[in-house]
C-alpha positions as CSV (number, residue, x, y, z in Angstrom):
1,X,70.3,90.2,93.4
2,X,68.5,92.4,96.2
3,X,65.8,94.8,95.8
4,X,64.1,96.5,99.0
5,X,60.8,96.0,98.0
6,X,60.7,92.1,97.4
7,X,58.3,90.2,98.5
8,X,58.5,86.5,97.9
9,X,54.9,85.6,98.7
10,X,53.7,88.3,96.4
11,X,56.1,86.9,93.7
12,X,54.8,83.3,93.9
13,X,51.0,84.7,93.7
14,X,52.1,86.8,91.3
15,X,53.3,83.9,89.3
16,X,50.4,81.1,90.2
17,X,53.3,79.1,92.4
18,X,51.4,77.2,94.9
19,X,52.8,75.8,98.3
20,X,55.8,76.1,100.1
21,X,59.3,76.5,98.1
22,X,62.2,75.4,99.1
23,X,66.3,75.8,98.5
24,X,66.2,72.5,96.0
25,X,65.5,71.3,92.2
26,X,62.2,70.7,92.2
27,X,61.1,74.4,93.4
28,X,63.7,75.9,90.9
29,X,62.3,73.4,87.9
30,X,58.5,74.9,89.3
31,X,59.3,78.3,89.8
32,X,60.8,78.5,85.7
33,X,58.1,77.1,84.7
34,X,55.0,79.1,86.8
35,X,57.2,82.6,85.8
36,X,57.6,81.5,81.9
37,X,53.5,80.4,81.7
38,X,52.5,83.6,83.6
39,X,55.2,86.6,83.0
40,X,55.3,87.6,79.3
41,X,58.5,88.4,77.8
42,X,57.7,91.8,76.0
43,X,59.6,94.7,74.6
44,X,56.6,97.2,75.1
45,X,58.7,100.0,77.0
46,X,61.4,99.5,74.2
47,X,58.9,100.1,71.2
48,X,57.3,103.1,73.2
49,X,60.9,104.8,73.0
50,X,62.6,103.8,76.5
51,X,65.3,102.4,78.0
52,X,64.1,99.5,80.9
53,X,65.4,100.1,84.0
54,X,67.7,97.4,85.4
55,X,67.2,99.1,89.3
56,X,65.8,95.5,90.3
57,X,63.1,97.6,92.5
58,X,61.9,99.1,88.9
59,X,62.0,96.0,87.9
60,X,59.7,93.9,91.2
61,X,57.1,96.9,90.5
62,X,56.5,96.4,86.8
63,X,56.2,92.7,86.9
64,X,54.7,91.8,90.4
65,X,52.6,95.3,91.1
66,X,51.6,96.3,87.6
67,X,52.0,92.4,86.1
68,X,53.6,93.4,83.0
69,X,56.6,91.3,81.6
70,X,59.8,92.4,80.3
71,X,62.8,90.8,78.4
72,X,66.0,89.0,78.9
73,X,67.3,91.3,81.7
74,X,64.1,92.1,83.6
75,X,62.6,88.6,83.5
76,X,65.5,86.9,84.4
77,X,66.4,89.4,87.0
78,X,63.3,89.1,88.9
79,X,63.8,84.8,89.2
80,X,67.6,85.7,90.0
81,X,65.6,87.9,92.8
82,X,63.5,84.8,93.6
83,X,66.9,82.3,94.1
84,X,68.3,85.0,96.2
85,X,65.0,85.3,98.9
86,X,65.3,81.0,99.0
87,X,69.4,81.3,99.6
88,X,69.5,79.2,96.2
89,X,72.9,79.9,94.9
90,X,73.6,81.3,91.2
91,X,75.3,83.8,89.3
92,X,74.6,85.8,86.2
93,X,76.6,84.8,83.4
94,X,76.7,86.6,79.8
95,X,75.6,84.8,76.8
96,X,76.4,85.6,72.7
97,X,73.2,85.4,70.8
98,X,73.6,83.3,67.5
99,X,70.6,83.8,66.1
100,X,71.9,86.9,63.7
101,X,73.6,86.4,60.8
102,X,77.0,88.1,61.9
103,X,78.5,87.6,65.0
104,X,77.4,90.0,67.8
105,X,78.2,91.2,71.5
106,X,77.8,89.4,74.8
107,X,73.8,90.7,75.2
108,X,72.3,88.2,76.7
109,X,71.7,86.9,80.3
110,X,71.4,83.8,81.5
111,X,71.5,82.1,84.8
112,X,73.6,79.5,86.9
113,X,72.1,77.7,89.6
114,X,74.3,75.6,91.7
115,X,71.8,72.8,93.2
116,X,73.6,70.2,95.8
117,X,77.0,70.8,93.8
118,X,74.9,70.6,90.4
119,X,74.5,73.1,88.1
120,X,71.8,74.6,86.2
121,X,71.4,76.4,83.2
122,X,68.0,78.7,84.0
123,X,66.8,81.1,80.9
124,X,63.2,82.7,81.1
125,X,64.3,85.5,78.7
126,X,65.3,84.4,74.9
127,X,61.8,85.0,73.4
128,X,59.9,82.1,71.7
129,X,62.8,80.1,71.3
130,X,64.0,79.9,75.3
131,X,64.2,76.6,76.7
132,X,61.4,75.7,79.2
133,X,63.2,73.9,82.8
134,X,66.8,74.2,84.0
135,X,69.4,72.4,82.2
136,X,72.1,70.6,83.8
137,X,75.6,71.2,82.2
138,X,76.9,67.8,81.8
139,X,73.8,67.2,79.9
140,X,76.3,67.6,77.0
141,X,75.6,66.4,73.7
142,X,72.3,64.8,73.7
143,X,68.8,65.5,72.9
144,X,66.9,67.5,76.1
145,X,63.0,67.0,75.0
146,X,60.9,69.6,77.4
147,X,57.6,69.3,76.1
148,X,57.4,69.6,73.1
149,X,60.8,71.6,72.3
150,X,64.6,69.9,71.9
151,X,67.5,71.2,72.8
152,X,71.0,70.3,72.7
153,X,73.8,71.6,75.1
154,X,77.2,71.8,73.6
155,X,81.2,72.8,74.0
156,X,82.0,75.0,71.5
157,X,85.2,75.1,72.5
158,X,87.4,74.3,76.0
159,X,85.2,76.9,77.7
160,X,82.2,77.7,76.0
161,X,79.0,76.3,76.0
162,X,76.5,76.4,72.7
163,X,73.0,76.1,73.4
164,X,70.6,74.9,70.5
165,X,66.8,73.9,69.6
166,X,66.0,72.0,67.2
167,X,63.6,74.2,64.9
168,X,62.0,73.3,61.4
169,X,64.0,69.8,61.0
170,X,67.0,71.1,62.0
171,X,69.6,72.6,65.1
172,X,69.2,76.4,65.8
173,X,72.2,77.9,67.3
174,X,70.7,80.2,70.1
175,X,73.7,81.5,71.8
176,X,76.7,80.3,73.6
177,X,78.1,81.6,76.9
178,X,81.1,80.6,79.5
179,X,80.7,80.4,83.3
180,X,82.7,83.3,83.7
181,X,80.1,85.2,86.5
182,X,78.6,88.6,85.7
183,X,78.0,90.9,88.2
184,X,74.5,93.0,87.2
185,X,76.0,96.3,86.4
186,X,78.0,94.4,83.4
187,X,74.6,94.4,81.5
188,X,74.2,98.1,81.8
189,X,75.6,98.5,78.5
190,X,74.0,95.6,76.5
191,X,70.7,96.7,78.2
192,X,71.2,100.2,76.6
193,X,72.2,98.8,73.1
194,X,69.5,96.5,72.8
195,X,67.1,99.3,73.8
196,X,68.5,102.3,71.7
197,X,70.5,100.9,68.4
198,X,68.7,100.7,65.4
199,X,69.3,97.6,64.4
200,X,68.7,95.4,67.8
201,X,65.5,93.3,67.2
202,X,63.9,95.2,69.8
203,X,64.0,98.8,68.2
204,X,63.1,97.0,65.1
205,X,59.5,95.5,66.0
206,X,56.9,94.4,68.4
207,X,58.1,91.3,70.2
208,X,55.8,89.6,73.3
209,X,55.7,85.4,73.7
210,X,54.4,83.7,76.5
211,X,54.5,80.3,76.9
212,X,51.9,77.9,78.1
213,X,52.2,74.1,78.8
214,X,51.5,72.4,75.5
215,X,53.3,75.4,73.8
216,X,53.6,79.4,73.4
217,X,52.1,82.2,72.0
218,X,53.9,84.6,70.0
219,X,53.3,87.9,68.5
220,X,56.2,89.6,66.2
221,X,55.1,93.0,64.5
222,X,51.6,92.3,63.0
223,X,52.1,88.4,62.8
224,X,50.5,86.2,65.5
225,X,51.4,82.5,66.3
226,X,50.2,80.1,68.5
227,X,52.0,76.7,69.5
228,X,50.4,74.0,70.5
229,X,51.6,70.3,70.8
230,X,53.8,71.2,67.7
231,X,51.2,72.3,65.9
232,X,51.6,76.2,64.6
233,X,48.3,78.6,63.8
234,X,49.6,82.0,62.0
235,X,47.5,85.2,61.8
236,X,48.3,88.6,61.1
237,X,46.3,91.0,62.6
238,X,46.0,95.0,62.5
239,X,47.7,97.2,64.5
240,X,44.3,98.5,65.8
241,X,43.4,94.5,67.4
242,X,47.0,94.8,69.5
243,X,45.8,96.0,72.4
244,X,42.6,93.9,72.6
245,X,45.1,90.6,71.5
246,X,47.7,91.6,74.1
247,X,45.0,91.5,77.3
248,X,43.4,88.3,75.3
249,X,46.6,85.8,75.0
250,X,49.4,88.2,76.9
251,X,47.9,89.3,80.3
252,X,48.8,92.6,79.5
């Protein structure tokens, strides 16, 4: 994924990624982490009534020039951006969330990285409950602790994969995706559902999180929570202290 106006070094600042990346694990494990603790994932544009653009120029300008955030498709198109300037291979693929109570559509993205014929599950975009570093895929049924979240990579079937946290004493499906590759125009549709139909969790409410290295901060609606080491503080605050929280504990 290409856009005219990239610039890496502007991306890494923009991030807080110090010295010099290269095509291999460690600078993919870095740069996921450096985006997730600095780039919010946010549904701002969605709440104020529009549809986020998925030109990936649209979306270098609102996150690197005017350091706002985005979600699934904007924050995890502007790393795929990021692979692309450091000739790391990966596709798009398209992931089911599970986190509804019925089954729903292919809406998510996710990311593959291939790494020295290894390959990489990379997600900076499923809210508060997204996992934190790449994931290998043969990391199959076992317990993957990243700080102080678990997650568990399994087969649902011959060809799909199930990802799951464990939340509250117990696995959370999150969503489950094959490695069939997507190219980015395929999300032009889920993009505009999750933007525009009344009853995607993005029309619904507020949603911003952004994670930090002992945990994540997390603001849904009016209700605040911050996550720290395992430990959970819950507020709820007045639509009048948004903005003022949002600068505070969101960069925005």
């Amino acid at each position: 994924m290409k856009a005219t106006n990239f610039d890496l070094s502007s991306y890494l600042a923009r991030i807080g990624f110090h010295g010099e990346p290269s095509p291999d694990f460690e600078t993919l494990k870095r740069l996921m982490r450096c985006q997730l603790f600095s780039v919010p994932f946010e549904n701002l544009d969605v709440q104020a009534g529009k549809v986020p653009s998925l030109a990936p120029e649209v979306i270098y300008a609102k996150i690197v020039e005017r350091w706002r955030g985005g979600y699934c498709y904007e924050v995890n198109g502007i790393f795929a951006m990021a692979l692309e300037a450091l000739d790391i291979s990966y596709r798009f693929v398209a992931a089911r969330p599970m986190t509804y109570p019925v089954r729903r559509p292919k809406t998510h993205v996710a990311i593959i990285a291939d790494i020295d014929g290894a390959e990489w599950l990379c997600d900076l975009g499923f809210g508060g409950y997204g996992i934190r570093e790449p994931i290998d895929l043969h990391w199959l049924d076992r317990e993957i602790r990243q700080d102080y979240d678990t997650f568990k990579l399994t087969m649902a079937s011959d060809r799909n994969y199930l990802l799951q946290s464990f939340t509250d004493g117990e696995w959370k499906k999150l969503y489950e995706f094959n490695l069939f590759p997507q190219e980015w125009v395929d999300f032009e549709p889920a993009n505009w559902l999750n933007a525009t139909h009344p009853e995607s969790i993005f029309v619904q409410g507020l949603i911003v999180v952004l994670q930090h290295p002992t945990g994540k901060s997390i603001l849904s609606g009016e209700r605040f929570r911050y996550v720290s080491e395992g430990r959970v503080e819950e507020n709820m605050v007045s639509k009048e202290d948004i903005p003022e929280l949002l600068r505070r504990h969101f960069m925005l």
